[in-house]
N, C-alpha and C positions, 0 to 999 in steps of 0.2 A: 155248256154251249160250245160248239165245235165251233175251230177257227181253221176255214178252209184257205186256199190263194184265192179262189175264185166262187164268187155267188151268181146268182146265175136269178133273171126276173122272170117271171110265171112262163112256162113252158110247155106248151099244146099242141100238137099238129097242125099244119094251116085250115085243113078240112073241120078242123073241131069245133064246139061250141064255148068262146070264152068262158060260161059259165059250170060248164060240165068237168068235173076232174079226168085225169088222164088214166087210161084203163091199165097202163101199169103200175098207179096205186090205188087201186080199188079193193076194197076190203084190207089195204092195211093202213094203224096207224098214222098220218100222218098229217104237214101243222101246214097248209099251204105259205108261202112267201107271202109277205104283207110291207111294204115300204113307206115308212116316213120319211120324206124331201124338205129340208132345211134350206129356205132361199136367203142371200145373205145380199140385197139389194142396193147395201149401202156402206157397203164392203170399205171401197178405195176411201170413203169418204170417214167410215167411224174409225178407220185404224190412225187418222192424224187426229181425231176428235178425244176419242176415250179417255186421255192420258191425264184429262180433267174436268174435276168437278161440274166446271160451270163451262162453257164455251157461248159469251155473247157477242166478240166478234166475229161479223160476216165471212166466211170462210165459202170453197167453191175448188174446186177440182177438175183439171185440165188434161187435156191428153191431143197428141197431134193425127187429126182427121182429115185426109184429102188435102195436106200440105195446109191445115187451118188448123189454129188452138182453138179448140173446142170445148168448153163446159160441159162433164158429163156428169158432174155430183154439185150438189152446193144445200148448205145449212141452213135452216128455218132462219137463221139474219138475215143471212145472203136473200131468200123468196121473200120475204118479206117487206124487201128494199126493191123489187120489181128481178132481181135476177133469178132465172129459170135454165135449167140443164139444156143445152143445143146452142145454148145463146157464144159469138165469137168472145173469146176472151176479151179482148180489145174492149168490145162493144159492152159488156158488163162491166169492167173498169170504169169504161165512162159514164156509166148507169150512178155506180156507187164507187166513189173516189176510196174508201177506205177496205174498199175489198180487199182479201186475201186470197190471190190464186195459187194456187201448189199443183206441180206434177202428179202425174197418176206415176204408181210403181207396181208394176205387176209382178216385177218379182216379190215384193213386199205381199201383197195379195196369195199367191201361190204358198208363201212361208207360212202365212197365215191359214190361211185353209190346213196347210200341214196337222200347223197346231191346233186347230178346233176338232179337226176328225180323232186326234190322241185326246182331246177331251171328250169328246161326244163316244170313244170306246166303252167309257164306264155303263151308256146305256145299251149296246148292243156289240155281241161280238162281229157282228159284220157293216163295216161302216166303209162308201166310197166315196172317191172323188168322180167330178166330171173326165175323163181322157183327154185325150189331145184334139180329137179330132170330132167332139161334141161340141162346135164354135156356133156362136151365133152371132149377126150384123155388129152387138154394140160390145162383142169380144167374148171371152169364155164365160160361163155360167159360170158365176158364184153358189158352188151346194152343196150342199154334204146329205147322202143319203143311208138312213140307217133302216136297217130291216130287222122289224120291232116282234114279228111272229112269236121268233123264241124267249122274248122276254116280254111278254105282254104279263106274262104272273107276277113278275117282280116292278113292274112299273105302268101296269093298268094300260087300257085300251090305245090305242093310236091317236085321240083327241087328245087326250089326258095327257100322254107325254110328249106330244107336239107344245101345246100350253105351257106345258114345265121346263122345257128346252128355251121357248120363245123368252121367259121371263129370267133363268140363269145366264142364258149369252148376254140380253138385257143389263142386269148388274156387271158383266164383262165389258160392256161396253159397246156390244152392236144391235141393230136392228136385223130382227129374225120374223120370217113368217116359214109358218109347217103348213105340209098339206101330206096328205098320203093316199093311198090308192095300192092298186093288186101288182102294177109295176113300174118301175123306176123312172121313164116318162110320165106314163099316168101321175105320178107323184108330183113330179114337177110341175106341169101346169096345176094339177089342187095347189100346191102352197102358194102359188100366185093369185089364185080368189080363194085363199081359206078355207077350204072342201076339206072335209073327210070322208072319204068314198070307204064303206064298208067292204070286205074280204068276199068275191064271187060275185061283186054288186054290177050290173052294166056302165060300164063308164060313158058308153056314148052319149047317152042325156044329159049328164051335170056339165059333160065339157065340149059338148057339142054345139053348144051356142057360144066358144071362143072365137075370137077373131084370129084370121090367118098370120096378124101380125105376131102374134102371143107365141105362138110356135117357134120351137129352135130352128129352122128352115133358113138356107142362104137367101139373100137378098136377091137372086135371078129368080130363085123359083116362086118367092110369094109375090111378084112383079109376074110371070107367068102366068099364076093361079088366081088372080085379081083378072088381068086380060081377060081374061074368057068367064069371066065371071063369076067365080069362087072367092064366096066371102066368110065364109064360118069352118068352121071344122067338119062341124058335122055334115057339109054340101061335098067334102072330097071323102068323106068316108063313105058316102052314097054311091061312087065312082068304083066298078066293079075290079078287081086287083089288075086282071091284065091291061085293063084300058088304064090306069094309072104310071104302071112301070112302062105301057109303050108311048105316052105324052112326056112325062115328065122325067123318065128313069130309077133304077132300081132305087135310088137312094131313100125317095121318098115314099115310095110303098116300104122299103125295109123299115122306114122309121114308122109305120102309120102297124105295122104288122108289130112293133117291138112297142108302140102305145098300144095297142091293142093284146097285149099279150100270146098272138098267136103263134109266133117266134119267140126262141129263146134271147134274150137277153144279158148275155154274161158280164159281168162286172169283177174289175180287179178290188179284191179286198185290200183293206187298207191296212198296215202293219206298222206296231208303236215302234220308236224309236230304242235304241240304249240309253240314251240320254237325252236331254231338253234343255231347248236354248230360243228363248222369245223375245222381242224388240218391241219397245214401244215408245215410237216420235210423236216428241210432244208438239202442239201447234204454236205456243209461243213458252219462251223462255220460263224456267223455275230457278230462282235464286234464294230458297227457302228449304233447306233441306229435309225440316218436318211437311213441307208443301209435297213433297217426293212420296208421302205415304200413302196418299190417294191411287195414283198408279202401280205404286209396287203391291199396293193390294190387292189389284184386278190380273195384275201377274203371278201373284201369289196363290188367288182363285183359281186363275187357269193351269197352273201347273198342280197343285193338288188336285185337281177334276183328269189331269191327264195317269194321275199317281193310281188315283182310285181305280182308272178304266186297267191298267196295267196289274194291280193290286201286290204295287212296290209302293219304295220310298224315298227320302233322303236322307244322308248325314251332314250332307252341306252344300252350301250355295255359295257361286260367287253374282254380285253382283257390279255393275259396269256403270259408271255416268259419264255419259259422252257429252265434250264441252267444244264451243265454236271454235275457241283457242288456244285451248289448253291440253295438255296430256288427261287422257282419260282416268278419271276415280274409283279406283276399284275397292268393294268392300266381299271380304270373306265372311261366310258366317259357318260357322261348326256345331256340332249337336250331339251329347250324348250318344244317342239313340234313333236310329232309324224313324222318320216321320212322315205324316202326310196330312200332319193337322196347320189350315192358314194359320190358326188363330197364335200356333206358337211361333211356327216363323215370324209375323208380323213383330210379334212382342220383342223378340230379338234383334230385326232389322229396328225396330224405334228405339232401343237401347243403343243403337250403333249408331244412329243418327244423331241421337240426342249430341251426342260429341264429334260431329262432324260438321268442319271448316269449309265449304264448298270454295273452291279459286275461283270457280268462274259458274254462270248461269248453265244449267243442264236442258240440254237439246235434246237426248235419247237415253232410255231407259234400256240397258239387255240385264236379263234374269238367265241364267245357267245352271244346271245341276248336270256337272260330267256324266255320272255314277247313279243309275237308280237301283236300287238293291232291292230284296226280296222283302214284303213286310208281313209281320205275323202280330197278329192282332192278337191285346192278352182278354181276355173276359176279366172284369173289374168289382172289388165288392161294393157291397152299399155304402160304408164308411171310411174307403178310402186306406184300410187300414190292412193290407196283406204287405207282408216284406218287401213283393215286387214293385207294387202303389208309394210305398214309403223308400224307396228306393227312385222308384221314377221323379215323386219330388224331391229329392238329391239332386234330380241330375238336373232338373230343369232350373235348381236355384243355383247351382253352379252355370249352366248357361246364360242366364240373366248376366251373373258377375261377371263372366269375360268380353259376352259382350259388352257390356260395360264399363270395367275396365281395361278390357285387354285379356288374350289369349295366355299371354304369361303372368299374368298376377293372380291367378286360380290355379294351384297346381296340386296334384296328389302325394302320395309317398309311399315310397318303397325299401325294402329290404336291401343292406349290402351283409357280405360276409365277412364281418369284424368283430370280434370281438367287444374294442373299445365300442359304451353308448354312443358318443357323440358322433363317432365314424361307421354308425353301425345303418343309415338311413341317410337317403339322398331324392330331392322332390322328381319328381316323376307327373308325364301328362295323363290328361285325366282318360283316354284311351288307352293306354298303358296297362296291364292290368297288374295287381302289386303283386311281389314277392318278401317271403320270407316270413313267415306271421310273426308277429309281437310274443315274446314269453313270458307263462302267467305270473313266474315268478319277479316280474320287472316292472317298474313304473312306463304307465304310455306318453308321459308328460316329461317332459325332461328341461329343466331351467336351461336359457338360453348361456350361461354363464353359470359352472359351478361355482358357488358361493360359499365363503368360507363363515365356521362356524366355530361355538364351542361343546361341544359332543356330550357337556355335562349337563344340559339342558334338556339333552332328548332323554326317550328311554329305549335302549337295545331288544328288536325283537325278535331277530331273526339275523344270522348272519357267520362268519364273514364268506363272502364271496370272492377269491382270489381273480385279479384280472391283471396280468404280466404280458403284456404285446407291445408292438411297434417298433420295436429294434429295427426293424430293414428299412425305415422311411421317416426316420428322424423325428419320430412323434410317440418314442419311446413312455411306459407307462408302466410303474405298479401299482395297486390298488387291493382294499380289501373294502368291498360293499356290503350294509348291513341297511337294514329295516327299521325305520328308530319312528316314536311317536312323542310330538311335543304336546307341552301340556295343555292343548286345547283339544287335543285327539288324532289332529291330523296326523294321516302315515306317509313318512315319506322318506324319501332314499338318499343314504348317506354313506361316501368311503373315506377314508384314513389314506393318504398317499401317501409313497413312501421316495418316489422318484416321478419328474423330477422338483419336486418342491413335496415338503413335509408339511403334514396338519388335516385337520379334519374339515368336509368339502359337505355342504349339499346339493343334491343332482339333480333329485326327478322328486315327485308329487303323484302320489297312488290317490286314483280318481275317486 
């Protein structure tokens, strides 16, 4: 799937017939543009909601309207206690004493959307946002539109993965309706009544009975188009082109021509980030640090769904708790191996948590990964049992441990250039990669303390090995090492010192 800057919604001459393709691709190949519109309705409102389980306080969302605090979201508590969206702040307060009002933050909203179209790339390579200057009366469109043409083989018709999208934002934590249609307005009004308009299908009829309000349209012009008596969609598309651009101006025949596909449509594609960084404010206080795993789950979700569309990874996360009073909790996490599966981050982050102290209740959740790397997927056997598999769980049971205990109480080991055993190896991270291989002729186990013995107990099998080093660093050494077997069988390594202390020593233990 090509990843252009820019996509471009169904394209026709104005004289042409929406249904008929353009006679410069006729007889060749080709897939017409088809758009799924992802409406995100309740945007301002699930991004303070998500961050938990359960939300049975009355909750409600404000913003400053015409020099009024205005109610323009509120929670199934909040409707249920008589408050409804329009209603003055003030006036819903005194409705329900126990309300909770919170500002709207759009630039919270915008961050957002950032991050949902880096998730929503795993299903299409061309995924946009609304522009700047696609405003409507009660502020920008909440959307993301992905055009599904080129991957309808890998994720089934436009119903199909509208439904699929609708119920993974869902477990993320927002409320989603799809709709789709032949261009990217068209789309937008479908997700607002749940239409899926089939590819070449006439749109005028399923959306022709919308009301004028439904439309992106500035607040003069549907005040305009009401006066004189336009009440449906389908009454101004009855309205011949010129006699529309000379009542009302170009704006609105541009848009009725770019719903109608007769115009082209161009749309900036939307391009992943290097890295990922998502925020999630909670509505009231967590003081329970295993409480924190419900949200860093749905972050956890969302940033592998952005891994996948990208088809990178990570090595490591940091992760942020933001407290009312207190310096911020940072928790690092490291990995083996490049990843993109939630289920092992999680297991890691619950490892880290288990032994974390919270100072103070946590406000805000941010999830970070500087660094997303390239990921290459291995094909797996059936039993788990190839060197790469028995290697991968290596690394994942050293991950557990550091999280667990700590980054430095898991470490590897590596070669130095010494002669002496005891100075011949120094612990090294598990990044690191080792030096110096182990030699066959030498024990891998080596006693933490040479121990003194009496040599006439073993029996001699092999030996002696002269070792004379350490003169330049005052850990001067002679030594003759030999192979000796006690009489239980075990084999294990023994030298005769001769400087500086006399006697016979045992070292290491052949496996």
């Amino acid at each position: 799937m090509s990843r252009s800057s820019y996509t471009l919604g169904t394209m026709r001459p104005p004289n042409q017939n929406p249904n008929q393709e353009s006679p410069a691709l006729q007889g060749q190949p080709h897939c017409p543009a088809h758009w799924l519109a992802i409406r995100l309705p309740h945007l301002s409102l699930d991004l303070r909601t998500r961050g938990l389980a359960r939300q049975a306080m009355p909750l409600a969302i404000s913003e400053m309207l015409q020099r009024r605090e205005v109610l323009v979201a509120c929670n199934p508590a909040a409707r249920k206690a008589g408050v409804q969206p329009g209603m003055a702040a003030s006036a819903a307060q005194a409705i329900l004493g126990t309300l909770q009002v919170l500002p709207r933050n759009r630039e919270q909203e915008n961050a957002a959307l950032q991050s949902l179209a880096a998730w929503c790339y795993q299903y299409s390579s061309q995924v946009c946002l609304p522009g700047p200057g696609q405003v409507k009366a009660a502020g920008e469109r909440q959307v993301l539109w992905l055009e599904t043409a080129g991957s309808e083989r890998l994720f089934g018709p436009p119903v199909e993965l509208g439904q699929r999208l609708e119920r993974e934002l869902g477990k993320l934590g927002y409320h989603a309706m799809s709709g789709s249609a032949a261009t990217p307005e068209a789309a937008w009004l479908a997700a607002g009544q749940a239409l899926h308009l089939a590819a070449g299908s006439d749109i005028r009829n399923p959306l022709g009975a919308l009301s004028l309000q439904l439309l992106p349209l500035e607040p003069a012009q549907c005040d305009a188009l009401e006066k004189m008596g336009f009440r449906r969609l389908r009454d101004v598309l009855r309205l011949p082109r010129k006699a529309l651009t000379r009542r009302f101006g170009p704006a609105l025949a541009s848009y009725i021509d770019h719903l109608l596909g007769t115009l082209p449509d161009p749309r900036i594609a939307w391009r992943p980030p290097a890295s990922f960084c998502s925020k999630l404010e909670l509505p009231a206080e967590i003081n329970s640090s295993q409480a924190l795993l419900f949200p860093l789950k749905r972050l956890l979700e969302e940033l592998c769904g952005v891994l996948r569309g990208g088809d990178t990874a990570v090595q490591s996360l940091q992760v942020t708790l933001r407290h009312e009073d207190h310096t911020d909790t940072g928790l690092a996490v490291g990995m083996q191996s490049p990843t993109q599966d939630a289920e092992r981050l999680l297991r890691l982050l619950r490892e880290r948590l288990e032994r974390l102290r919270l100072p103070q209740a946590v406000r805000e959740i941010e999830l970070a990964a500087a660094h997303l790397l390239p990921f290459a997927a291995g094909q797996g056997s059936l039993f788990r049992d190839s060197p790469a598999e028995q290697q991968q769980d290596m690394e994942r049971l050293a991950e557990r441990l550091q999280a667990r205990l700590g980054p430095s109480a898991v470490s590897g080991v590596t070669g130095v250039e010494d002669h002496r055993p005891e100075y011949s190896w120094r612990p090294r991270t598990l990044h690191e990669p080792a030096q110096c291989a182990s030699l066959g002729h030498r024990p891998s186990w080596l006693l933490q303390k040479p121990k003194r013995c009496d040599i006439g107990q073993y029996q001699l099998l092999a030996g002696p090995e002269r070792i004379e080093s350490g003169w330049w660093d005052g850990r001067d050494c002679r030594r003759d090492y030999y192979i000796v077997r006690d009489n239980s069988g075990s084999m294990l390594w023994a030298f005769h010192e001769y400087k500086p202390r006399q006697g016979w020593f045992l070292h290491g233990v052949f496996g």
